[in-house]
C-alpha positions in Angstrom: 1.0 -1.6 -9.6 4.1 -1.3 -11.8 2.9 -2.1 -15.7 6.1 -2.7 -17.1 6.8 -6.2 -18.4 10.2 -6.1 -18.0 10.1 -5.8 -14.1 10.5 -9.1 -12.4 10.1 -7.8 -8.3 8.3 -5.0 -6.4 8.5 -3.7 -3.5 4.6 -3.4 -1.8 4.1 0.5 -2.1 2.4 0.3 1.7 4.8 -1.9 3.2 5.7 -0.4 6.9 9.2 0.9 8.0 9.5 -1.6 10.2 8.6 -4.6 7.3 11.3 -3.2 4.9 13.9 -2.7 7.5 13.2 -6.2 8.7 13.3 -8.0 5.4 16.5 -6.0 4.3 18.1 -7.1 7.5 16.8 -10.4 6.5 18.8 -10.4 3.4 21.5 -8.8 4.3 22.0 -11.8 7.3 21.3 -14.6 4.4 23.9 -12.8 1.6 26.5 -13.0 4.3 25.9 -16.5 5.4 25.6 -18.0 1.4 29.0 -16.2 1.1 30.5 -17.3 3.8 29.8 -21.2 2.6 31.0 -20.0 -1.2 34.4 -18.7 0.1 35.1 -22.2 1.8 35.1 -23.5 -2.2 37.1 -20.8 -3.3 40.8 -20.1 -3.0 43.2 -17.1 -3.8 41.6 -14.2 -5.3 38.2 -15.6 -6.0 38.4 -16.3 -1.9 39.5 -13.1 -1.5 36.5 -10.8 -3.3 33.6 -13.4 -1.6 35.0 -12.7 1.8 35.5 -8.6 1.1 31.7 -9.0 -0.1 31.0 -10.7 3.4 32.1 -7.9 5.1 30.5 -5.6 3.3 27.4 -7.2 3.8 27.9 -7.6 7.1 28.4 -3.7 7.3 24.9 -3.6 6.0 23.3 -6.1 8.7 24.9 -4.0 11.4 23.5 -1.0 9.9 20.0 -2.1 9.4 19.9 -3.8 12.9 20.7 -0.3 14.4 18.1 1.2 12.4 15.1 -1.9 13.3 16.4 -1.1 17.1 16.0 2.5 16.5 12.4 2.1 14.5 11.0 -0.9 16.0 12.7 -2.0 19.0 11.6 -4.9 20.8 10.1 -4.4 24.1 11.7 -5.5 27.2 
């Protein structure tokens, strides 16, 4: 248990690999999708920096989805 009152979120100590890679694909898939709606409200360089931040998040759901497939893959 983390005792210092300035930290807001934790990360369960015993959370599995397959739990963190999940949720942080999970993120990763929602960041991308709220900026995705944000850049359609934005123009010129405002546009610009939301969508360069899309990709880059979409870098990271492509990266943690090879990783879930390589530590948890579903069977089939």
């Amino acid at each position: 248990m983390v005792n210092d009152s300035t930290t807001l979120f934790t990360v369960a100590p015993n959370a599995s690999n397959e739990t963190l890679i999940t949720n942080s694909y999970e993120t990763f898939t929602n960041v991308s999708t709220l900026l995705l709606d944000l850049s359609e409200d934005l123009n010129g360089k405002h546009r610009d920096i939301a969508l360069a931040i899309h990709q880059l998040s979409e870098l990271g759901v492509l990266l943690t989805a090879r990783l879930l497939d390589r530590e948890a893959p579903c069977p089939g």
